[in-house]
N, C-alpha and C positions, 0 to 999 in steps of 0.2 A: 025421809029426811035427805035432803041434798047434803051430798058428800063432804062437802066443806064445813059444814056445820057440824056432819059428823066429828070428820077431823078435831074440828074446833073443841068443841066440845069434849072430846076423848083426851085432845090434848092438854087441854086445861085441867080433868081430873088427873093428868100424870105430873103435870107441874106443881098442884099441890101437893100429892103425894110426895115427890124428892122434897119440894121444900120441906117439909113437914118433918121429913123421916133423917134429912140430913141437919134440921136443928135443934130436934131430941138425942141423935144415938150419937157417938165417937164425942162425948163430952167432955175425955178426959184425953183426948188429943189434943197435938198442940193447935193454937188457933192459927195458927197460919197454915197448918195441913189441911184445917177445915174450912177457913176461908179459900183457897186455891182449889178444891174439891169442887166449892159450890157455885165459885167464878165460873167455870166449863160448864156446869150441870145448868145452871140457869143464865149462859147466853142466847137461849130459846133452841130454836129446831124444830122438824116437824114434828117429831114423838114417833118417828113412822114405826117401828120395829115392835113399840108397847103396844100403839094401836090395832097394829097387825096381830099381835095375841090375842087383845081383847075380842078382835071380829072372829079372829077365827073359832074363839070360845063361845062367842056367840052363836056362831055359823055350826056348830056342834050343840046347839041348845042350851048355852048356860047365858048367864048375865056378866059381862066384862066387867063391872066396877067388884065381882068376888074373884076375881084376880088382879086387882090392880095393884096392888105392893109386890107380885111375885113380876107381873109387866113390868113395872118400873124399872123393876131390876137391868132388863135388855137394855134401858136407855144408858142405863149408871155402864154397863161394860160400853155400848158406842161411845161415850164421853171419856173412856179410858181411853180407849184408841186415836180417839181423837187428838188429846194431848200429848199422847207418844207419836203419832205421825205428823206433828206439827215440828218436833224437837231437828235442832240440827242435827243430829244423828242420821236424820230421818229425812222428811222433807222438808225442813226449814223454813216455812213458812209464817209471815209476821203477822197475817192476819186470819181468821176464823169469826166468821159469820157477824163479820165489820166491826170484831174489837182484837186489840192486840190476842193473840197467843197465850196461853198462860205460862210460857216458861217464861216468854217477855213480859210479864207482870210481877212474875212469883222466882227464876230463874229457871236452870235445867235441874237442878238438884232438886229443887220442892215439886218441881211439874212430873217428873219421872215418878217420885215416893204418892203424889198426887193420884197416879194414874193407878198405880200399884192398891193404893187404899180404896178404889173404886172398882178395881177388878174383883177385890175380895170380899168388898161389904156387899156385892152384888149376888153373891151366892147367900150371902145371909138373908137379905130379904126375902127371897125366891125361896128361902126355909122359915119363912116368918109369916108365909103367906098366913091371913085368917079366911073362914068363908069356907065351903063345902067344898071343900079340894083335900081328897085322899092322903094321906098320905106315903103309900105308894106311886101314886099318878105327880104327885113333886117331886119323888127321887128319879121319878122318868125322867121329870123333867131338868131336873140338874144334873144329869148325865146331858141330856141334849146340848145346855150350855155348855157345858165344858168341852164338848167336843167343837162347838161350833167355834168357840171364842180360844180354841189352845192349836199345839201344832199342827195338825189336822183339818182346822178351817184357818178362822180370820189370822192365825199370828204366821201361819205356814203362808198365806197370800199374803201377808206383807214382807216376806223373807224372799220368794221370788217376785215381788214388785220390785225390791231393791235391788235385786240381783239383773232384772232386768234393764235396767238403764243403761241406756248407749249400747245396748245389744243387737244383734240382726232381729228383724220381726218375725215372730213367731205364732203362728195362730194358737196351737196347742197349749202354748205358755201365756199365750194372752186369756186364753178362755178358762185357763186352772188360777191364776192371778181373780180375778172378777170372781169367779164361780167361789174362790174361797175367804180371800181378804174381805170384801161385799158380801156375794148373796150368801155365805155362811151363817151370816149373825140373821140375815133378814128371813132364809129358809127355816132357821132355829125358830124363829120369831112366831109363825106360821105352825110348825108342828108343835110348840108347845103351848099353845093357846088347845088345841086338840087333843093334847097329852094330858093337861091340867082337866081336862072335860071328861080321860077317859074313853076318847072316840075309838070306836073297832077302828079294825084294819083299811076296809072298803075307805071310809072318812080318812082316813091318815093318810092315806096313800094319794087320795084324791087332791088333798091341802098338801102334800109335799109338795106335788109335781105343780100346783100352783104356786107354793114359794118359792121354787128351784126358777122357773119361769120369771119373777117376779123380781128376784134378786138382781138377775143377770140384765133384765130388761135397764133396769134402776139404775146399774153401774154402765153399762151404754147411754141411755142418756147425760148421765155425768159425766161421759167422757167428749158429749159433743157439747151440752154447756160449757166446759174448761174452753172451747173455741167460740165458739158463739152466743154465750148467756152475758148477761148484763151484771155489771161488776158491782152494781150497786144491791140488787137482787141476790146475789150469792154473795156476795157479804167478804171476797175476797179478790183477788185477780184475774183473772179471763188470763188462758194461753199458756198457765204454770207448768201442764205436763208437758208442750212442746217444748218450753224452756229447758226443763228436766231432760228431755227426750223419751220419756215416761212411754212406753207401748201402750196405746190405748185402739180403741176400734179405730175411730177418724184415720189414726196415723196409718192403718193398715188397709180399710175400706173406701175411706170417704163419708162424707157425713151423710149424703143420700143412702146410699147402702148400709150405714149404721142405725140410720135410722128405719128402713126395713126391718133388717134384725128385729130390733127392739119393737115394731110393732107386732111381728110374727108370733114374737115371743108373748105379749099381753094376750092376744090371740090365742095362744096356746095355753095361756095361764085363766084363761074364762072358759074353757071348752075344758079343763079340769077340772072345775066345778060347776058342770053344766046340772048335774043330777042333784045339787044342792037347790032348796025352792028360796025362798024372799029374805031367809034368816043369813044368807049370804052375801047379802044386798051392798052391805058395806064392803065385802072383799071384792066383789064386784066395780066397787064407785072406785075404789085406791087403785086398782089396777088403773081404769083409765083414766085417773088422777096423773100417776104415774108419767105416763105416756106421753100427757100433754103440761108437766111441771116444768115452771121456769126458774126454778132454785132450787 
């Protein structure tokens, strides 16, 4: 199957699943908490982070659609972050993937508790998984999340992204910024599709260093689309972090040599799963998806 179709298709079972799961459960919340919820959740997106559990469960010998409520989940925490990094607080930003923001829809006060009711229904699904998934191999896997998505990844890299603005450039601090705010949730993404499978160690370790690889590649390219990607493609404005003064690679490398990096690193992240045979096929095609995305 060509990779896009993969995508396509994986993505589209995860869009039914949110929709689905977000207009049965929180029925007795208020409607505008759950309207604002499902504004972010189905502005679209790649689904990259679900799909990446699903292949890597796959890639571990299971079938991805007997994980796809505990995947889902990763997307519902991106979609937090999302709207908490859009808030003035934050980076203030009016648009998101070419519709307003949802504080600028909903305000700061509903967008915030918004974000808040998605970080935590997101562990509930990921314990609501159905399907031949242990239940051991889920409480692995909800330790994984929490660690990826609390002060130790994603919310510790967005505390030195802010910290970082208008500071002298730092490689060290640019490379823990990316490696945590970024590929935390994406490396999460990656071992618990493995986790949820049960894979030994050999496997686990194999798929880290692929998602570790993978994450960082991801967030380099994003940092040369914010210069050079098309405004209408990314769904928002070209040039924001220079605006910001945001430390990204470009700022400190150059876009040619950023974008080395990021090849080296897909490079790296295929030669981690070189001992995996055909059932890897999809972690294979995202990689150099990745690589060569233009939003």
């Amino acid at each position: 199957m060509d990779i896009r179709e993969y995508l396509n298709e994986k993505s589209s079972l995860v869009n039914g699943c949110i929709e689905k799961y977000f207009t049965e459960c929180c029925t007795s919340a208020p409607d505008v908490l759950r309207e604002s919820m499902k504004y972010s959740l189905m502005a679209g997106g790649k689904r990259l982070r679900p799909v990446l559990a699903m292949a890597s469960y796959e890639a571990c010998g299971g079938k991805g659609a007997d994980i796809l409520l505990g995947a889902s989940a990763l997307e519902v925490i991106h979609t937090y972050s999302l709207i908490h990094d859009d808030l003035p607080a934050m980076d203030d930003d009016d648009l998101r993937r070419g519709r307003p923001t949802n504080h600028k829809v909903y305000g700061e006060a509903i967008a915030i508790l918004a974000g808040d009711g998605l970080l935590t229904e997101a562990f509930l699904m990921l314990m609501a998984n159905e399907g031949p998934v242990s239940r051991d191999n889920i409480l692995n896997s909800l330790k994984e999340l929490a660690v990826a998505a609390g002060p130790a990844g994603m919310v510790g890299g967005q505390v030195m992204d802010i910290l970082s603005e208008n500071a002298e450039p730092d490689a060290h601090r640019l490379e823990y910024i990316h490696t945590h705010k970024t590929g935390a949730l994406i490396r999460a993404s990656v071992r618990m599709g493995a986790l949820l499978m049960g894979a030994d160690e050999a496997k686990l370790a194999s798929l880290t260093r692929y998602g570790e690889c993978l994450g960082l590649a991801f967030q380099i390219v994003d940092d040369i689309l914010d210069v050079k990607g098309d405004e209408k493609e990314l769904g928002k404005p070209v040039g924001s972090d220079e605006g910001k003064n945001k430390m990204t690679y470009p700022s400190l490398y150059g876009i040619d040599s950023s974008m080395e990096r990021a090849e080296a690193l897909i490079s790296e992240a295929l030669d981690s799963i070189s001992a995996f045979g055909q059932e890897a096929g999809p972690l294979r095609g995202i990689a150099d998806y990745i690589i060569r995305r233009t939003h």
